[in-house]
N, C-alpha and C positions, 0 to 999 in steps of 0.2 A: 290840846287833846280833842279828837273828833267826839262827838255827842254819841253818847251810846242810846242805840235803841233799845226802850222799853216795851217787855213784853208779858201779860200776864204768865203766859204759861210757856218753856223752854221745853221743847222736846230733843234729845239726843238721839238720833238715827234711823234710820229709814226703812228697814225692816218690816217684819210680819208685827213687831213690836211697836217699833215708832210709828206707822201708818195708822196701827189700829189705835192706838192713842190721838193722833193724830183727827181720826174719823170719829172716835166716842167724845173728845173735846166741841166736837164742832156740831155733835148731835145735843150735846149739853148745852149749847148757844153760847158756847166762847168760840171765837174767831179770833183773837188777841194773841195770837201762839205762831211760834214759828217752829220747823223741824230744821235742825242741825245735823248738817251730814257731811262727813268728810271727804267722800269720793263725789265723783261728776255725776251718777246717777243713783235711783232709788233701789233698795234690792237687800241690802244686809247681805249674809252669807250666802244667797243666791243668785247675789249677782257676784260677789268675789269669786266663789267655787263654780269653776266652768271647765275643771277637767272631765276628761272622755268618759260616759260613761256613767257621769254623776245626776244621779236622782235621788227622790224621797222614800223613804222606808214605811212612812206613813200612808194608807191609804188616800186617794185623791179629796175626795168626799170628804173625806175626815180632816185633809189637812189645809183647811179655807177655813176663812171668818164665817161665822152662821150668819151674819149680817150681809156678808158680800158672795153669794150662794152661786158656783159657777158650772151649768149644767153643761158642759160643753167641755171636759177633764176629757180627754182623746185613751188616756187606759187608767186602769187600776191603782198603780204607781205613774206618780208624774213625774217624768226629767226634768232636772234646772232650768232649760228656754223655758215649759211652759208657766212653769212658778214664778219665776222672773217675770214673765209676762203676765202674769195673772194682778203681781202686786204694782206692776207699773197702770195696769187697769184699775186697780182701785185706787191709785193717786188720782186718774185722771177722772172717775167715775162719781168720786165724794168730795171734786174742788179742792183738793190736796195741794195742787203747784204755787197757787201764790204765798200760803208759807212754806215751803222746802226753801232750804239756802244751801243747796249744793257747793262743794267745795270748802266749807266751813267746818273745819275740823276742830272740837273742844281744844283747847289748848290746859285751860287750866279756869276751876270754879270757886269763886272764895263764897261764902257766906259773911253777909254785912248785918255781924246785929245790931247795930245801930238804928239801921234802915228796914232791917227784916226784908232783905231781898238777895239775891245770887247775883253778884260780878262775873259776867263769863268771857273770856275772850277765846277769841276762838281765828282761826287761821285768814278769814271773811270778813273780819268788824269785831265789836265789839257790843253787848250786848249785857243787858238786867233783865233779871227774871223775880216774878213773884215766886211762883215753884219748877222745880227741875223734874224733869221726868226722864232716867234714863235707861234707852229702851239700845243699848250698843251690842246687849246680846252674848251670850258666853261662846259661840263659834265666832266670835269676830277678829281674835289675833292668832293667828300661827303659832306652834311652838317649835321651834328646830333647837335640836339637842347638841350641845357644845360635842361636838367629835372631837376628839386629839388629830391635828394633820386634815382637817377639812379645807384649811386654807391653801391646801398644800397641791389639792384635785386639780387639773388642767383643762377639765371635764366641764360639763352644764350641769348646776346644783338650783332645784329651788322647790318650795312647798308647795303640795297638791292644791293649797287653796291660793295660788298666787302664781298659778300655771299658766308659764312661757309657751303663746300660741304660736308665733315666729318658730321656734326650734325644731324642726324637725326630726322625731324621734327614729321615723323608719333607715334600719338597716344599723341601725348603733346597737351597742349594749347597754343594757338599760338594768340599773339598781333600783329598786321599789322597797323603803324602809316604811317599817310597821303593817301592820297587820289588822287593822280597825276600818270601820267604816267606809272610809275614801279607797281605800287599797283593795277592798277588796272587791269594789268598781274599776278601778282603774285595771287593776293586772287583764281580765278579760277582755277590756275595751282596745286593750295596746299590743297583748299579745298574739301575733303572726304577722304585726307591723312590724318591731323590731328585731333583730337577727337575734338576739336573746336576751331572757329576763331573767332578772334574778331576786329573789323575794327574799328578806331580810325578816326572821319572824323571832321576837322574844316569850310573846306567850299566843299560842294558838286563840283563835276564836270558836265561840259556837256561833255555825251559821245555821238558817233553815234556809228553806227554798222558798221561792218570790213568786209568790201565783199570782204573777203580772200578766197582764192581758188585755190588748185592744178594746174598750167600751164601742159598743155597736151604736151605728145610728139611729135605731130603734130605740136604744136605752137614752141615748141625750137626745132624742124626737121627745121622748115621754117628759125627760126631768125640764125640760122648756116646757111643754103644753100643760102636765101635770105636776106642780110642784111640790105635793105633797108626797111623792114617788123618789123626790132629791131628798126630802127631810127625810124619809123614811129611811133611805137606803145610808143616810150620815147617823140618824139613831142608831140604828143595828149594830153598824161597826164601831161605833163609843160605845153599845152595851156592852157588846162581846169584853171588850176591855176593860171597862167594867171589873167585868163578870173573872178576869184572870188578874186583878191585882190583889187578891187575898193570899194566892200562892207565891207573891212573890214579899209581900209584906209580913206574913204572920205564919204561910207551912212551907218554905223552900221542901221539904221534902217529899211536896207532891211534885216536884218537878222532874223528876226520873223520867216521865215518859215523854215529854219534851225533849230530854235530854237524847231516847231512844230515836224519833224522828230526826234529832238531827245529824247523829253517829249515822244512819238509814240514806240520809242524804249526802255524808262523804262517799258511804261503802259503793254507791252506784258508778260514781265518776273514779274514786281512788282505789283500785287494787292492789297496788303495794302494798305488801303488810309496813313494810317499817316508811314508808309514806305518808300510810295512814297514822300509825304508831304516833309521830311526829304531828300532825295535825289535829289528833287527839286533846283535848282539852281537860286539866286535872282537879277542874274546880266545878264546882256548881251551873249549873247553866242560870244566864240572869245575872250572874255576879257582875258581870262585864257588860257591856251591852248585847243585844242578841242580833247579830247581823242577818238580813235575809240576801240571798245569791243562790240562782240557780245554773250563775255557770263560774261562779272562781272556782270549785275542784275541779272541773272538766279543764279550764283553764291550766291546774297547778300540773293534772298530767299529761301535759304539752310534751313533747321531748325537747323543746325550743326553750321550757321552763325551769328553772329550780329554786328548789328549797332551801335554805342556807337556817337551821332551825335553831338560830343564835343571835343575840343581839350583835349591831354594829360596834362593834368597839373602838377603831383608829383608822384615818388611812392615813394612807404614804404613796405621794404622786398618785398615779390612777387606779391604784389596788384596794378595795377595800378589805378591811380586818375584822373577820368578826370574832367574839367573845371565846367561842371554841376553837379559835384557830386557822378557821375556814380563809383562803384569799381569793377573791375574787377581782377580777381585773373589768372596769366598765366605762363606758366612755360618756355619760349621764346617770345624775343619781337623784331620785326625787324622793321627799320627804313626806312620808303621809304621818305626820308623828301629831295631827291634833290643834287643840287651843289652849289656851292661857282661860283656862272654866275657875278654879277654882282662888286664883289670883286676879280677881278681875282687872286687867293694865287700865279701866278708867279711875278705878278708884286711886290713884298715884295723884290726880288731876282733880281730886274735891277736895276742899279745905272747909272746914266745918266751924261752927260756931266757940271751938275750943279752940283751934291756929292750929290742929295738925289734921293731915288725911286719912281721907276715909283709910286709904291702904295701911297705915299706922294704927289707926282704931279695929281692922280686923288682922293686925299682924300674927294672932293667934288662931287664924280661922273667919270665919265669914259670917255674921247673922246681923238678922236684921225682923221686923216685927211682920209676922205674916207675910214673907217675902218680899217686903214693898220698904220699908223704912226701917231708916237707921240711928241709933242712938247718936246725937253731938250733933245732927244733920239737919235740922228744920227744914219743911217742906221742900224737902228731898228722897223722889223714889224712886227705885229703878224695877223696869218690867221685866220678869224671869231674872228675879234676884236668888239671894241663896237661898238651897232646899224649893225649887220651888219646879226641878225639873224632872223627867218621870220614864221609866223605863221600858215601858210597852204601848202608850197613847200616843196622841197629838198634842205636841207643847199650843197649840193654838188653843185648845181647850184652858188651859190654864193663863196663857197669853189674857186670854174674856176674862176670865175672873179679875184677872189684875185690873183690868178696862175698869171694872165693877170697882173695884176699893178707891180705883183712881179719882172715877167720876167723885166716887160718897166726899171723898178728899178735897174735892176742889169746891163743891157742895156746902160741907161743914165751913171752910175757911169764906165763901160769898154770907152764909149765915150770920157765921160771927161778926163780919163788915169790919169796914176800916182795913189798915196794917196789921195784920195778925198773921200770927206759925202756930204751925202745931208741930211740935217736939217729941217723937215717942220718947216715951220712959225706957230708962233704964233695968229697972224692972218689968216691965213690959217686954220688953223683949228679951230679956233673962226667960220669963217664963215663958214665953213662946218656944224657944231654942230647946230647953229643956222638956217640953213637952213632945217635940219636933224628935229628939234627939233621943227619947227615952220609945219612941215609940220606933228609930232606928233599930234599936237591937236587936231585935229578932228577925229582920229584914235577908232578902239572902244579900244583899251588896253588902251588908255586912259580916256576915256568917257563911257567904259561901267560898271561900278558900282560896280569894285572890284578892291583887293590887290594882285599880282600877282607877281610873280620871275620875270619878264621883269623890275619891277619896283624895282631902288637901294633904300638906306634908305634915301633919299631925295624924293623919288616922282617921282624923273625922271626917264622916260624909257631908256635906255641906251645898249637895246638888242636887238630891233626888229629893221630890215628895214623897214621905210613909205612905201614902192613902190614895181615897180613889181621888179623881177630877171632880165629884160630884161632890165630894169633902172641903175638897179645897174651895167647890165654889162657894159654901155655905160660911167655910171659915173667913171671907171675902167678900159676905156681902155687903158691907156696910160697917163705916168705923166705927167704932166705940172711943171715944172722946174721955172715958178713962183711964187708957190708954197713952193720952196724951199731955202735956203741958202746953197751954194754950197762950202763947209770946204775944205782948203788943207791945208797940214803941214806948221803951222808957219803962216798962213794967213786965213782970211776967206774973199771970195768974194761975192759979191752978186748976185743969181741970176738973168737973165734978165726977163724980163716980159715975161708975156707968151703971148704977143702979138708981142713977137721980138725975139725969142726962136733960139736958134744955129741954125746954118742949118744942122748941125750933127743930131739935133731931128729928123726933117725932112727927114734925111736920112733913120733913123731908123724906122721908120710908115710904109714905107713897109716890113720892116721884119718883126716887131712885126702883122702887118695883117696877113703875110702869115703863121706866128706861129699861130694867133688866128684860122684862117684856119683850119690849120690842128687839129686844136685841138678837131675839128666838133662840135661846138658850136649848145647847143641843142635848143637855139634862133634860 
């Protein structure tokens, strides 16, 4: 058997996640880390998602590392090139390349307690780790929904995030299932290419309008000469958000007038009454995610276009069948139907300090201690774990925060010296979930009148954070080691309380402040 390399620190993928991990490791003076990625290049779901038309919903400004500040965003909303392009800049910006192992796909992680370290093998070698850091991401797998008779199409089938550039769409008929995010990019981008669409919808969205727009070179002259004009303008737009997570966490019922603005921005593009009737949404706004597009209704009343305001339910040869009966006959059919969020498909691939998988340990739902760590799992965390994602921000904002508990993480365990884990508690993260989950209730993704991807196939939410970004950072800054059982070979100790915590912690609180520092924390 070939010699496996040893590496302090495993990073799993290459992402807004695994980069930034990657870059907060190496600011912490570890260089002993490699990133694991299974495609040929860096990028996570923006280099996978390259269909027409696909960009970020999140402001430009706001949706960048505050460490990696890029005064040069070309508009408001960035397209996938230039984010892809942005994160291939910070691999090569922060000396990123020489750990990246492109091509090396996790295959499968055991936990050795013996040794107190992670077996990984992975599709490129094989590889030990002191700690896992997995950063794969909750858009990272497709989900395509079992049809009755999809085998049966003649046609071109595949998912929006796994879109066939080769194929030639113009002058075919084209099926677009689902109605979220990606779709409701794609249909305007494709529609008056192909001779007709047809849009496949189970439950309407609420969308608003995209006040997208060109940034002047006036504005990126200043955010280069002046940089305190780039921070400014990335404050503003985290406060404003801010400033709107109370309504959606603790008064959904201030939400009406959002609700008006966005009924405001069908009525201009959709005059059909029972068009619009159909487009109409019967839940809460917020419940679902809240899509911005200022031209899929101009798009949906194309005459080239239709509605089909029912789910897919079978096909048969090239016809598809929807729920109500509708048939449509198309000679492509793309899938905008989502990811695999609340089942994360890496966790099938951890095997824990008990001999079964994480996927087995969260077969009832998904938690883990402050988003980052999991019971049975020693020094094992993953970035934008469950509960840890958010409905109207930048997940980059919370992405830093994880950076933060990571560093304290890797911190605590150089502290402690020698072979040592820390093992969250099981009570420990009982009561995090609980706390997590008691403060769900009142939330509108819980309360407001719909079925949504935030919610696993129990009911529980298990992907949004209750609170603001400024919460979670707090809740993140630094581990608490009573929280944990502190493993060495041949022994396990128990941590102290964390009302009597080493003085080593102590020690450490000011370096970990002056890392959060520098990190220029957009709080």
């Amino acid at each position: 058997m070939a010699e496996r390399e040893h590496v302090r620190v495993a990073v799993v993928g290459s992402g807004f996640g695994g980069l930034g991990a990657a870059v907060r490791l190496r600011r912490e003076g570890i260089t002993d880390f490699v990133v694991l990625e299974r495609a040929d290049s860096v990028g996570g779901t923006w280099r996978d998602n390259s269909y027409p038309g696909c960009a970020c919903d999140v402001p430009s400004h706001l949706y960048s590392f505050s460490f990696a500040p890029n005064p040069d965003w070309p508009r408001t909303f960035s397209g996938q090139p230039h984010i892809r392009a942005y994160l291939e800049h910070v691999a090569d910006t922060f000396g990123l390349r020489p750990h990246i192992r492109l091509n090396h796909e996790v295959r499968m992680m055991r936990w050795d307690t013996e040794e107190l370290r992670w077996e990984i093998e992975t599709a490129g070698g094989d590889f030990t780790a002191d700690v896992v850091v997995s950063a794969t991401g909750p858009l990272s797998d497709p989900k395509m929904p079992d049809v009755p008779g999809l085998d049966t199409f003649p046609g071109k089938v595949f998912h929006s995030a796994r879109w066939d550039h080769d194929y030639d769409l113009r002058g075919k008929r084209v099926a677009v299932i689902g109605t979220g995010a990606s779709a409701i990019q794609i249909v305007p981008a494709v529609a008056g290419d192909v001779a007709r669409l047809t849009l496949f919808q189970r439950t309407p969205p609420w969308v608003l309008p995209r006040t997208d727009r060109a940034i002047s070179g006036l504005e990126r002259w200043l955010h280069r000469q002046l940089p305190f004009t780039r921070a400014a303008r990335r404050g503003l737009l985290w406060g404003i958000r801010e400033l709107q997570v109370g309504a959606f966490t603790k008064h959904p019922n201030q939400l009406g007038f959002i609700e008006a603005l966005a009924k405001k921005n069908m009525a201009r593009a959709i005059k059909d009454p029972k068009l619009r009737a159909e487009l109409t949404p019967d839940y809460r706004i917020g419940c679902k995610r809240i899509l911005l597009s200022s031209e899929y209704y101009p798009a949906l009343a194309r005459p080239d276009v239709d509605l089909v305001a029912s789910g897919l339910k079978e096909v048969r040869g090239s016809v598809l069948v929807a729920a109500d009966g509708t048939e449509t006959e198309v000679d492509a059919v793309i899938f905008s139907t989502g990811f695999h969020v609340t089942d994360m498909p890496i966790a099938d691939r951890v095997v824990g300090a008990e001999g079964h998988t994480l996927a087995e340990a969260w077969k009832d739902g998904m938690q883990s201690l402050r988003g980052a760590t999991a019971a049975g799992f020693p020094n094992w965390m993953t970035i934008i774990g469950p509960n840890t994602g958010l409905g109207n921000s930048s997940m980059i904002l919370m992405i830093e925060s994880q950076l933060n508990y990571m560093a304290d993480y890797v911190r605590q365990l150089n502290v402690l010296g020698g072979r040592v884990a820390l093992a969250a508690r099981p009570s420990a993260v009982h009561t995090w979930n609980r706390r997590v989950q008691a403060r769900m209730e009142r939330t509108v993704w819980n309360t407001g009148g719909c079925t949504s991807w935030y919610l696993d196939a129990n009911g529980r939410n298990t992907t949004v954070w209750p609170g603001t970004t400024g919460e979670f950072r707090r809740e993140t800054r630094a581990v608490d080691l009573g929280e944990y059982e502190i493993q060495r070979v041949g022994k396990r100790l128990p941590a102290q309380a964390s009302a009597a915590k080493p003085a080593a912690t102590a020690a450490t609180a000011a370096t970990a402040e002056a890392a959060r520092t520098a990190e220029g924390s957009a709080a």
